[in-house]
N, C-alpha and C positions, 0 to 999 in steps of 0.2 A: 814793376813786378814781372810783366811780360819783356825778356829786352827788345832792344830798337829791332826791324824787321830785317832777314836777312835777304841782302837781296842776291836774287837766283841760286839760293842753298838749296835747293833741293834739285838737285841732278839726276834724274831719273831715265836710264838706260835703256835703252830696248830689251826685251825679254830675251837672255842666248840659254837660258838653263835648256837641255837637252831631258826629254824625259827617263826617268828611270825605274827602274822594274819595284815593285813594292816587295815587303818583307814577309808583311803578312796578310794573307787571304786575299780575294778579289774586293776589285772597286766596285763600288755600287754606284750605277748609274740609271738616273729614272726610268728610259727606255728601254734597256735593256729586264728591268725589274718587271714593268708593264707587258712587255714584248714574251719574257719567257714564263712567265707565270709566276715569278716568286711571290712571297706574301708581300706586299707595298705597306703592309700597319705592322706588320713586325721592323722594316726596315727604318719606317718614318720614325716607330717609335724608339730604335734604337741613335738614327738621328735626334732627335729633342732630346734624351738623354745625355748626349753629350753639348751641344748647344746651350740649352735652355741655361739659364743661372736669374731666376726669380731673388728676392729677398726671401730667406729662409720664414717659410711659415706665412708665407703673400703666395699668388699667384703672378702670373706673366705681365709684364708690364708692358704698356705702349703706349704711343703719344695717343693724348686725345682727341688732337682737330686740327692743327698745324704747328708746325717748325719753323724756327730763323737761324739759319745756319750760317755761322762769322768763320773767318778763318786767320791766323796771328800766325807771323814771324814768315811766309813765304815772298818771294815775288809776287807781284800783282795775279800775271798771268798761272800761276801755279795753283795759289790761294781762290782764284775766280773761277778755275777747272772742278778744285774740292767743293766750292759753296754749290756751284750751278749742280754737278754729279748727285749731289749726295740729297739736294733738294728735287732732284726731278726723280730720282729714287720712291723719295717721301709722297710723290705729287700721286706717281702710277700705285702708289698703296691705299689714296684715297684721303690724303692730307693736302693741307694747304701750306704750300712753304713760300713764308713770306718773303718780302720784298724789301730789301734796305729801304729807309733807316730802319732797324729793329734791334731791341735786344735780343743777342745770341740765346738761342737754347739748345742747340751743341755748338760749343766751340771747337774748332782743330787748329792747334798748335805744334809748329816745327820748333825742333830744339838740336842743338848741336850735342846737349846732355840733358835726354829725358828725363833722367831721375831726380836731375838735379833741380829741372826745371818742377818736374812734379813736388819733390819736396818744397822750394821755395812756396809752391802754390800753398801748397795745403797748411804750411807753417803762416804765410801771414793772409790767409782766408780762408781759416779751418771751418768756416759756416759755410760757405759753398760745398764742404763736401760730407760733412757731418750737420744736417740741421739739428738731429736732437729728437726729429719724433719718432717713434716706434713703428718700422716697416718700411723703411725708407732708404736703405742703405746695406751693403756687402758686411758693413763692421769693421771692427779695427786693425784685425787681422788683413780684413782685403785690401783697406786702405795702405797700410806698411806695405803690403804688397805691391802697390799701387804705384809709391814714392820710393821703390827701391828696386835694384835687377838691372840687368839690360834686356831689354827689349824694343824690337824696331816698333812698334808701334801698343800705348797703354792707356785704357781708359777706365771712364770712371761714373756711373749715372746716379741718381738721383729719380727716387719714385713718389710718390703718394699718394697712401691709400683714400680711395673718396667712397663717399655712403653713392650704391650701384643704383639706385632709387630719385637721390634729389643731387646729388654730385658736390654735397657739402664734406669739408675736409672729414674723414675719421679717424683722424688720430689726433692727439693732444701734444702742440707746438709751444717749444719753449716762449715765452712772450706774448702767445696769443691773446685775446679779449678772455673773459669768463675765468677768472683768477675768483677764490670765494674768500674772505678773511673770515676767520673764527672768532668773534664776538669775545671770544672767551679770555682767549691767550695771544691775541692777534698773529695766531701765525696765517701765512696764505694758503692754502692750497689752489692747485691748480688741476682739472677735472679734465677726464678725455670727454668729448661729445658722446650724447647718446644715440647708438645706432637702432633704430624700431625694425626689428624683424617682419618681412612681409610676409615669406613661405615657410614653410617645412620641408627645403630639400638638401639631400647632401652633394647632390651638380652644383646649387649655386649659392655663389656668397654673397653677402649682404654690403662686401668691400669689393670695390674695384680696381685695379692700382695701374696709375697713370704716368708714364715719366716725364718728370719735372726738367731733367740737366742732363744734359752728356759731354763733357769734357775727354778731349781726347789728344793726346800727346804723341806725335809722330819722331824720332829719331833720326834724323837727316842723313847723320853719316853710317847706320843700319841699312840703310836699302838698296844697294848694289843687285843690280839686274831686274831691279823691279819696275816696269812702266806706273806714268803717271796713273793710267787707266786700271790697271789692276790696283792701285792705292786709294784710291777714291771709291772703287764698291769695297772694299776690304771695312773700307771707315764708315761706310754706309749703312755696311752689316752689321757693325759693333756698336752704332749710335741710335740707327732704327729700332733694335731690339735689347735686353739682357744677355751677352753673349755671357760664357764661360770662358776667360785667358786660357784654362786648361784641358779645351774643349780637344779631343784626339779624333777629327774629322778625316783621317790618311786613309779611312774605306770607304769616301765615299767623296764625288767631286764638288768640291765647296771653297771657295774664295776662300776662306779660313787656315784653308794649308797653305799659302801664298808663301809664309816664309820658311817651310817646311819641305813640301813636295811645288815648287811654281810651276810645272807642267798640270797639275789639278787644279788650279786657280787662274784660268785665263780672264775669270771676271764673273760676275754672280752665276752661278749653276744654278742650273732647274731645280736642286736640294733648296739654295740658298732662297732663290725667290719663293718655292712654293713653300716654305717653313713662314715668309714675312708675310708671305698673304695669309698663309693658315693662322698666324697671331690676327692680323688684324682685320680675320674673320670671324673670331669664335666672339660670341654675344655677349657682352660685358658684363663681369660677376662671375662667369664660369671660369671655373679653373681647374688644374688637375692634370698631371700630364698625361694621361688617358684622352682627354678631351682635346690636347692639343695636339696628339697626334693625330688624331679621327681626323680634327683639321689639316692639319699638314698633309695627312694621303687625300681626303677630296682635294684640296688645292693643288696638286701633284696632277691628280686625275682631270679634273678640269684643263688645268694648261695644256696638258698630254693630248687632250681631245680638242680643242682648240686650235691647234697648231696644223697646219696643213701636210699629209700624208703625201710622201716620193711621188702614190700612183695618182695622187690627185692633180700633181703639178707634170706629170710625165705626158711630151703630147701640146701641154698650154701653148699655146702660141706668144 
């Protein structure tokens, strides 16, 4: 399914892109946001809006407690850069990323023919990326999407909704247990779980949604001028969270423009980290992208304040 591994296919350049003047409006940069007074929740929240891609009708998804991150089809040393990067990523968000032997729960895979590799996947392990239960997936639309295009790098997750309460499945899984037969006419039905409401609020929901898989398919001969190090937080970003493919991040400096603007993407920007923390800050159940941007500017705010000021280091011995 995966073919044999290619060894030292990924040829990864030093960065010579020269930067270039942008088309439209100014870059937004955290310090500059904080420093001159703009609104920071107008701008976060215009970040999250292009970012964020939930399963329609779920809120934000993220790992629940640790990662095993596998990496197919690199040289050793290429594929051991992506696991180690992308896992100590996950570590400083406050996950555990395991330790070989483990099953992968993001995979990154190099392909000579992305698309071609994606469609082979999903043709003969359409269950890896469609399981069948409700909330759980982009749809089929995204999926074609997925397994078709060129693109230097394309991925694809995997969420499920759990009761925010006891962290039992809530949704109803093809094959699961709890099939009922009718007496009558023996047909089966099969029943989603019942979710027992605790509160009356409209902040928080009764489902929390937690990602299962992230499969992610890199393009070998796509990345021309891209360092290894800017490839590794680029797939960090898109594996740690629900990115948007169509996310138009060119105002504001984020790994995300890597293959767009590379002078914006020299490697996770204060946008990009303070977005992963503000996800895997906000208290499980809430949703809403109001909520998530509240979070994204404290987390903004915090690292900003955190970080050590010119006049505090001017002078140090």
């Amino acid at each position: 399914m995966i073919v044999a591994l290619l060894a030292a296919s990924l040829a990864l350049a030093p960065q010579t892109a020269s930067a270039s003047e942008q088309d439209e409006g100014p870059v937004y940069r955290v310090e500059e946001i904080i420093v001159e007074g703009r609104r920071l929740d107008e701008a976060a929240g215009l970040f999250v809006a292009e970012v964020a891609a939930p399963v329609q009708g779920r809120g934000p998804a993220r790992w629940d407690d640790g990662v095993c991150v596998g990496a197919a089809n690199f040289s050793p040393e290429v594929g051991q850069y992506l696991v180690d990067r992308v896992s100590d990523v996950a570590r400083d968000l406050g996950l555990r990323g395991h330790e070989p032997p483990c099953e992968p729960s993001i995979l990154i895979i190099g392909a000579a023919d992305a698309a071609a590799m994606a469609d082979e996947l999903v043709a003969s392990r359409p269950m890896l990326f469609r399981v069948g239960g409700g909330g759980m997936d982009q749809g089929l639309s995204a999926l074609n999407a997925f397994r078709t295009g060129e693109r230097p790098v394309r991925w694809w997750n995997v969420s499920l909704p759990l009761d925010s309460d006891t962290g039992e499945i809530g949704v109803r899984l093809p094959g699961a247990a709890g099939a009922t037969v009718n007496l009558v006419d023996g047909a089966v039905f099969d029943y989603a779980p019942i979710i027992r409401r605790t509160t009356a609020s409209r902040l928080r929901e009764d489902l929390r949604d937690v990602l299962k898989r992230s499969v992610v398919i890199i393009d070998v001969d796509l990345l021309d001028g891209i360092t290894l190090a800017q490839l590794a937080d680029y797939v960090a970003m898109v594996s740690l969270a629900q990115v948007s493919p169509e996310a138009d991040t060119g105002r504001f400096e984020s790994i995300l423009n890597l293959f767009e603007a590379p002078e914006l993407a020299g490697g996770l920007s204060a946008w990009d980290i303070a977005y992963l923390r503000g996800l895997y800050a906000i208290q499980p159940g809430y949703v809403g992208s109001a909520v998530q941007a509240d979070a994204l500017g404290d987390a903004i705010l915090r690292a900003y304040r955190a970080a050590p000021r010119a006049d505090e280091t001017d002078g140090a011995e």
